[in-house]
C-alpha positions in Angstrom: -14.9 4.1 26.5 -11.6 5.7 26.4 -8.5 3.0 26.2 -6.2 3.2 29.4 -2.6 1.5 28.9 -3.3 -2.6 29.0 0.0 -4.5 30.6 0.4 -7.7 28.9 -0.5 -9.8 31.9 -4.2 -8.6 31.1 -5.5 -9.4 28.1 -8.6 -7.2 27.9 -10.6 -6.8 24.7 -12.7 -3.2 24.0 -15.3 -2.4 21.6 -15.8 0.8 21.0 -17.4 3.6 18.6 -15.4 6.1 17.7 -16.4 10.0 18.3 -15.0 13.5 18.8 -14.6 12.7 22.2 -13.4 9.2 22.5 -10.0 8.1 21.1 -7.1 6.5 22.6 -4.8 8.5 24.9 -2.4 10.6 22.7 0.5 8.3 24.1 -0.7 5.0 22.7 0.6 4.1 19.2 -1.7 5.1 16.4 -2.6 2.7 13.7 -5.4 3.8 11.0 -6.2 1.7 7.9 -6.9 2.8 5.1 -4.3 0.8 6.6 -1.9 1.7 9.4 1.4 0.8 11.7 2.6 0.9 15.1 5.8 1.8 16.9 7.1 -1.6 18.4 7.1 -0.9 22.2 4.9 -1.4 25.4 2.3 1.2 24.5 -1.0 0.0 22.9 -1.1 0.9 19.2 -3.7 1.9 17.5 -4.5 0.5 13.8 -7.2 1.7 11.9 -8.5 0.6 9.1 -10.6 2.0 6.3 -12.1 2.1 3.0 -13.5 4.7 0.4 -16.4 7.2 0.9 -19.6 5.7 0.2 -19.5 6.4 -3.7 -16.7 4.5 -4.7 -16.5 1.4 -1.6 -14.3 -1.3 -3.6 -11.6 -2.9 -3.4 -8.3 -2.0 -4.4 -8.4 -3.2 -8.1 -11.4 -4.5 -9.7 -14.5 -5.4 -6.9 -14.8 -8.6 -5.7 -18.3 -9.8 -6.2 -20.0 -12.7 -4.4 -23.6 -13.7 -4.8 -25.7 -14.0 -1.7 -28.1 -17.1 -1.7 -31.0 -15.3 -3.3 -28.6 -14.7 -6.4 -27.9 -11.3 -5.9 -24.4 -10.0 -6.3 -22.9 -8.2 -3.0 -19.6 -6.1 -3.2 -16.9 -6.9 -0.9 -15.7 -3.5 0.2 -12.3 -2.8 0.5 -10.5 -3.5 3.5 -13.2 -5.9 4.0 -11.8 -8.3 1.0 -8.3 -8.1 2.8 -8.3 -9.0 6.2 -5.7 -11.1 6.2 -2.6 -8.1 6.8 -5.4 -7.4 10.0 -4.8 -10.8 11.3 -1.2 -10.5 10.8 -1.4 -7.2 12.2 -3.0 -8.9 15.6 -1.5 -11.7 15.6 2.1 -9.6 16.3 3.8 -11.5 13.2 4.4 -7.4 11.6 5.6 -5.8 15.1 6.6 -8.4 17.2 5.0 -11.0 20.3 5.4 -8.4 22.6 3.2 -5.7 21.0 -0.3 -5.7 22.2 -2.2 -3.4 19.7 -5.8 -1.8 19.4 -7.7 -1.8 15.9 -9.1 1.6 14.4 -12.0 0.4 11.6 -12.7 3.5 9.3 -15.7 2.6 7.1 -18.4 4.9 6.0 -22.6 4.9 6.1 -22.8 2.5 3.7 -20.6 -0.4 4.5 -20.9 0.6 8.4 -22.6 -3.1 8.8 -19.9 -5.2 7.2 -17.2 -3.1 9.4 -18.7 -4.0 12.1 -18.9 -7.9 10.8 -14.9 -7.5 10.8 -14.6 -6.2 14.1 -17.0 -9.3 15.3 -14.6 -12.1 13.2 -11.7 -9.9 15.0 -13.0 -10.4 18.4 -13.9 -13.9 18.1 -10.4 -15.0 16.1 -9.4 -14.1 20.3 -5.3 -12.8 19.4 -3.5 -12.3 22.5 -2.2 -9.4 21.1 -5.4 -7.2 20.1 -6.5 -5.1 22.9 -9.1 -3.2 21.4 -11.1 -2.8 18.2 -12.5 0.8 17.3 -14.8 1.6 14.6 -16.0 4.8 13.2 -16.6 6.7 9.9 -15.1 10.2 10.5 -10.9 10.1 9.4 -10.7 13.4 11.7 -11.6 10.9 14.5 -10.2 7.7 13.3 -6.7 8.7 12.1 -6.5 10.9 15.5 -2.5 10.8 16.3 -1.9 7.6 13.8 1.3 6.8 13.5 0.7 4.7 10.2 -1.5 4.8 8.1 -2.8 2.0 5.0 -4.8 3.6 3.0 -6.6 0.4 1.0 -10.3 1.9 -0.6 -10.1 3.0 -4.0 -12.4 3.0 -7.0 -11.3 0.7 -9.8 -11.5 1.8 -13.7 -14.7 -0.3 -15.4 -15.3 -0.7 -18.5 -15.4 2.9 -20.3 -14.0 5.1 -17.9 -10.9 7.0 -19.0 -7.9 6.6 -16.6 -7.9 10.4 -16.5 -11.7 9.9 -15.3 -10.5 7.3 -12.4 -7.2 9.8 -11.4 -10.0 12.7 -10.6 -12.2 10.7 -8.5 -9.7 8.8 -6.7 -7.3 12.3 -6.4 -10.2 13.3 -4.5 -10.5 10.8 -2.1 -7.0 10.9 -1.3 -6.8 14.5 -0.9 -9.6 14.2 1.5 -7.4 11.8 3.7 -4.3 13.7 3.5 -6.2 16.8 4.9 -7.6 14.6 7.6 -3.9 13.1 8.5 -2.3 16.4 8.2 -4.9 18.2 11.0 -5.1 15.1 13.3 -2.2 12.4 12.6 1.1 12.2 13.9 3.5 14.6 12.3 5.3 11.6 11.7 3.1 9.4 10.6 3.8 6.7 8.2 1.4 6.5 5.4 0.8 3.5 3.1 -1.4 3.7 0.1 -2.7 0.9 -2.0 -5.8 2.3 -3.5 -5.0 2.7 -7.6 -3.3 4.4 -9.1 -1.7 4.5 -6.0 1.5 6.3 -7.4 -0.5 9.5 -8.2 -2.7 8.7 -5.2 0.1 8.9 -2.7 1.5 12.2 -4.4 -1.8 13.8 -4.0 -2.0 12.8 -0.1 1.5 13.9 0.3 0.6 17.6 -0.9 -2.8 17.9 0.9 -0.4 17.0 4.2 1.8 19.8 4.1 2.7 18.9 8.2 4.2 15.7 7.5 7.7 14.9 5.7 7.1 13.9 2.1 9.8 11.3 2.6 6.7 9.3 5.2 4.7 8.9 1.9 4.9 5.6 0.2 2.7 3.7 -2.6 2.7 0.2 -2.6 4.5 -1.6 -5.5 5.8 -4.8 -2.8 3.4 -7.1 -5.2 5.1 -6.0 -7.7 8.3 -7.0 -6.5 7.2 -10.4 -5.3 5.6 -11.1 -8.6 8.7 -10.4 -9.6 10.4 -12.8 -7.2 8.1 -15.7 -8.0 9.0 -15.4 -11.9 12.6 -15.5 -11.0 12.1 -17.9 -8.8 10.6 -20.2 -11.2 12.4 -20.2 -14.1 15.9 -20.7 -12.0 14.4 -23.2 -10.0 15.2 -22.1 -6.9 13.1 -21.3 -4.0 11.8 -17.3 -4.2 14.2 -16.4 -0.6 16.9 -17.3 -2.8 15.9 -14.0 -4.4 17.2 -10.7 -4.0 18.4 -7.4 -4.6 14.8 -7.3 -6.7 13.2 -3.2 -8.3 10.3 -2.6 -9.2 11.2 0.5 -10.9 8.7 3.9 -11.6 4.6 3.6 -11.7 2.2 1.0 -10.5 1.4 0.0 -14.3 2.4 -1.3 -17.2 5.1 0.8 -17.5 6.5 -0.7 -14.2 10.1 -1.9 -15.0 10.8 -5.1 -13.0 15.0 -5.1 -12.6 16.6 -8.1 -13.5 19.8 -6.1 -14.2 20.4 -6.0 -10.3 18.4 -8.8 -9.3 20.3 -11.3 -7.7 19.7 -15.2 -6.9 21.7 -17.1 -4.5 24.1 -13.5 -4.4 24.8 -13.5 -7.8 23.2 -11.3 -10.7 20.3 -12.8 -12.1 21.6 -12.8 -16.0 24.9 -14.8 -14.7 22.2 -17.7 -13.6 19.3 -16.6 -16.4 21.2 -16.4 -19.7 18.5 -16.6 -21.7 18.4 -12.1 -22.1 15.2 -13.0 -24.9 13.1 -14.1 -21.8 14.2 -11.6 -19.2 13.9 -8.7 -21.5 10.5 -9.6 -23.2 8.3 -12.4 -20.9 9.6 -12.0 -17.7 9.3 -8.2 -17.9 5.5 -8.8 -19.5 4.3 -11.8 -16.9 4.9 -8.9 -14.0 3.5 -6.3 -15.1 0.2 -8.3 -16.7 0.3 -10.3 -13.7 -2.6 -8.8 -12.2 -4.8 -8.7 -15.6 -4.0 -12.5 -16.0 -5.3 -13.4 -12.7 -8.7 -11.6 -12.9 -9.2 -13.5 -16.4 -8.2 -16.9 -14.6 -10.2 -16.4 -11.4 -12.5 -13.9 -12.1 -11.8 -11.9 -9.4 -8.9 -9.4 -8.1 -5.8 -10.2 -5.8 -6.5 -10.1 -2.6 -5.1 -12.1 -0.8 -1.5 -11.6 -1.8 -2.5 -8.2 -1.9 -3.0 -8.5 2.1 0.3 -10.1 2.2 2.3 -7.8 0.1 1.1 -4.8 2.4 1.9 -6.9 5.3 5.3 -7.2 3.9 5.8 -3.5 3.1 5.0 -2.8 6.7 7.6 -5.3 7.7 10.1 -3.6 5.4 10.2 -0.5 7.4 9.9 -2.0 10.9 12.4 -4.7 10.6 16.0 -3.9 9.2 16.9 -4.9 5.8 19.0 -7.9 5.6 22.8 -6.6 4.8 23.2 -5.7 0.9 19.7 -6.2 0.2 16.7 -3.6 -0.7 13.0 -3.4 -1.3 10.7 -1.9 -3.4 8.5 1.3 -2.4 6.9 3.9 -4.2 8.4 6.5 -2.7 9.2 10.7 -2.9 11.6 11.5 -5.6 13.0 15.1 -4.9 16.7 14.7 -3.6 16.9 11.0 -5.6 20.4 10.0 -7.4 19.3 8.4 -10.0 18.3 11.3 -12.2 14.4 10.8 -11.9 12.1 13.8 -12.2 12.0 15.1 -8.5 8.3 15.8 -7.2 6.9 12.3 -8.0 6.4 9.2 -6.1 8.2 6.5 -8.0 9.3 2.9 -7.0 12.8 2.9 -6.2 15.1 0.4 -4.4 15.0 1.2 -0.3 16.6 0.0 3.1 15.7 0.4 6.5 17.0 -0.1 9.9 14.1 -0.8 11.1 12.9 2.3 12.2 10.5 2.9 9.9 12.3 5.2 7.8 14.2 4.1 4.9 17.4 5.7 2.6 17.6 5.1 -1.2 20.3 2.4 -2.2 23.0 4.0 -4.1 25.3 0.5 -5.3 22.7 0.1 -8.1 23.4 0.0 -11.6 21.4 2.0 -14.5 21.9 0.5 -18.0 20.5 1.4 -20.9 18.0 -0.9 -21.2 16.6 0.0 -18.1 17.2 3.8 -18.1 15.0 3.9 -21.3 12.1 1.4 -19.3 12.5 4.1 -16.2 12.0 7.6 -18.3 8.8 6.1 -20.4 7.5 5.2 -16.6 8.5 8.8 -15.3 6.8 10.2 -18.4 3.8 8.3 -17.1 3.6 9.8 -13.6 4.6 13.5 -15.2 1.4 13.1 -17.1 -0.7 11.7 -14.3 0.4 14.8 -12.0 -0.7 17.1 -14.8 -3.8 15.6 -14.7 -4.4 16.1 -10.7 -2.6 19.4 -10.7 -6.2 20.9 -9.3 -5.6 18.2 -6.3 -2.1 19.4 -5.6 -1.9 23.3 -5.4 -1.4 23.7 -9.1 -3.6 25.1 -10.7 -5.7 23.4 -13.4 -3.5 21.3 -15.6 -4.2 19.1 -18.6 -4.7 15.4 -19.0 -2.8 13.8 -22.0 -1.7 10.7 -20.5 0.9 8.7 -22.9 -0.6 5.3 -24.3 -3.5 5.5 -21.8 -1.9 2.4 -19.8 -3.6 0.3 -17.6 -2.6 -1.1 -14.3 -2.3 -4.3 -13.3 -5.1 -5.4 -11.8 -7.6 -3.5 -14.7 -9.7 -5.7 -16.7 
């Protein structure tokens, strides 16, 4: 059944299997997960949401694994581990009470059944807002005239693999999706991408979508920056909104460079209210970008849920305008940057929006050298990585000699 537009006096829900021949009207508001957005207006927006192909269905970092009550252990795939940014999504706390919004589900063969277990929790969770939910395993149909797009499933490194191992198979994946977004997207569509390394990841997307700006790119380093926060937060005893003005600088690593230098709490630089320099420098700089490590060894399993809501929050950094003299984090494209960073990479650097969903780089940011030394061993990181995927990209087969080997933060 083909979606007409639903006035918000009628609060219809569809189901519906998506084909060739049956998508949303080209003038609703696209949403595709491997995540996705939607424009803020009256139309009907259309999210959809997917995970890998069927060979490498995890979740972001390492897969979260439940046993069933025969004792067998069951993967939770994906998008499927974080449905909380979904509910947000639905419930209109990204884009507004007056949004309704339709659900695109982008699964595969294999984890078909549990897709259509989340569209079933989806129905019955009964948001005002969600119109419709749409499920299918073909991105050429699914990510039909997006205009964002989350793109969450990603194979994690186990135990053995060689990063440069885990760059090939996810560069594939990704490449796959850029192709699909570039022939069937919207030329502006805004693309989010979680799946690790999602720096590398996003590049690759960005250069198999050769129809859409490079600047509509981003990588998600927000739980990064909220780590960050949280640390901050902590040892000043203050409450984490007191907090701002936070980078995460460069790679989604552990050669991310959390900023203190420009960090700010209560409006005043962080090393003005955290003297001790020892702890900034050397544990606060660790604790973020171990974060995700620690956390697997204390639970046993990856982060999802502040995952969801650090996606959640990206979104809302590019639909709602950045509070004055503020910024955020984003992994985003590096050609035309000021801060002297390699250009062709996709690198976390301090954003603002209006609220648009575009974003400009902040320029009243200062570089010391403490931080500029931090940054290049980071870019050095990414140069590597894109020499590694330069098969993915257009050029030509490079070499992989990746510097230190380093992990990312949620890698056991």
């Amino acid at each position: 059944m083909a979606a007409a537009d639903i006035s918000l006096s009628r609060p219809l829900l569809q189901r519906k299997e998506i084909s060739s021949s049956s998508f949303l009207p080209q003038k609703s508001v696209k949403f595709n997960f491997k995540r996705s957005n939607a424009k803020k207006d009256f139309r009907l927006p259309k999210i959809s949401c997917s995970v890998s192909p069927s060979q490498t269905e995890t979740p972001t970092a390492a897969p979260d694994i439940t046993l069933t009550p025969e004792g067998n252990k069951k993967e939770c795939f994906g998008v499927f581990c974080l449905t909380y940014d979904l509910k947000e999504i639905a419930s209109g706390e990204v884009f507004g009470q007056d949004q309704p919004v339709a659900l695109n589900l982008l699964g595969s063969e294999r984890s078909f059944s549990a897709l259509e277990g989340v569209a079933m929790e989806l129905e019955d969770s009964l948001y005002p807002l969600l119109r419709e939910v749409s499920i299918g395993v073909d991105p050429y149909d699914v990510f039909r005239d997006a205009d964002w797009a989350l793109l969450i499933g990603a194979k994690p490194r186990g135990p053995g693999m060689e990063r440069a191992n885990l760059l090939d198979i996810n560069g594939k994946i990704f490449a796959e999706q850029g192709k699909a977004l570039n022939a069937v997207a919207s030329q502006n569509v805004k693309v989010i991408v979680v799946g690790n390394p999602c720096n590398t990841n996003a590049l690759i997307c960005l250069k198999n979508a050769p129809n859409i700006p490079p600047k509509n790119f981003h990588a998600l380093t927000r739980l990064d920056e909220n780590r960050a926060k949280c640390q901050l937060a902590l040892k000043a005893g203050v409450f984490y909104d007191n907090v701002s003005n936070m980078t995460i600088w460069g790679n989604h690593s552990t050669t991310q460079v959390p900023d203190f230098v420009n960090a700010k709490i209560h409006g005043i630089p962080v090393p003005k209210i955290i003297t001790d320099t020892k702890w900034l420098e050397e544990e606060f700089t660790e604790k973020v970008q171990k974060r995700g490590g620690v956390l697997i060894k204390k639970w046993g399993r990856s982060s999802a849920a502040s995952t969801a809501v650090s996606i959640v929050d990206a979104v809302k950094s590019l639909v709602i305008p950045t509070p004055p003299g503020d910024w955020f984090s984003s992994g985003v494209y590096t050609t035309g940057n000021p801060y002297g960073i390699a250009e062709d990479l996709i690198f976390s650097m301090p954003c603002r929006s209006k609220g648009d969903g575009d974003y400009e780089l902040a320029t009243d940011v200062l570089i010391n050298d403490f931080l500029r030394e931090r940054i290049k061993k980071s870019e050095d990181e990414l140069l590597a990585e894109k020499r590694c995927v330069a098969h993915l990209i257009g050029e030509g087969n490079g070499y992989c000699e990746l510097p230190g080997d380093t992990t990312l933060p949620g890698e056991q």
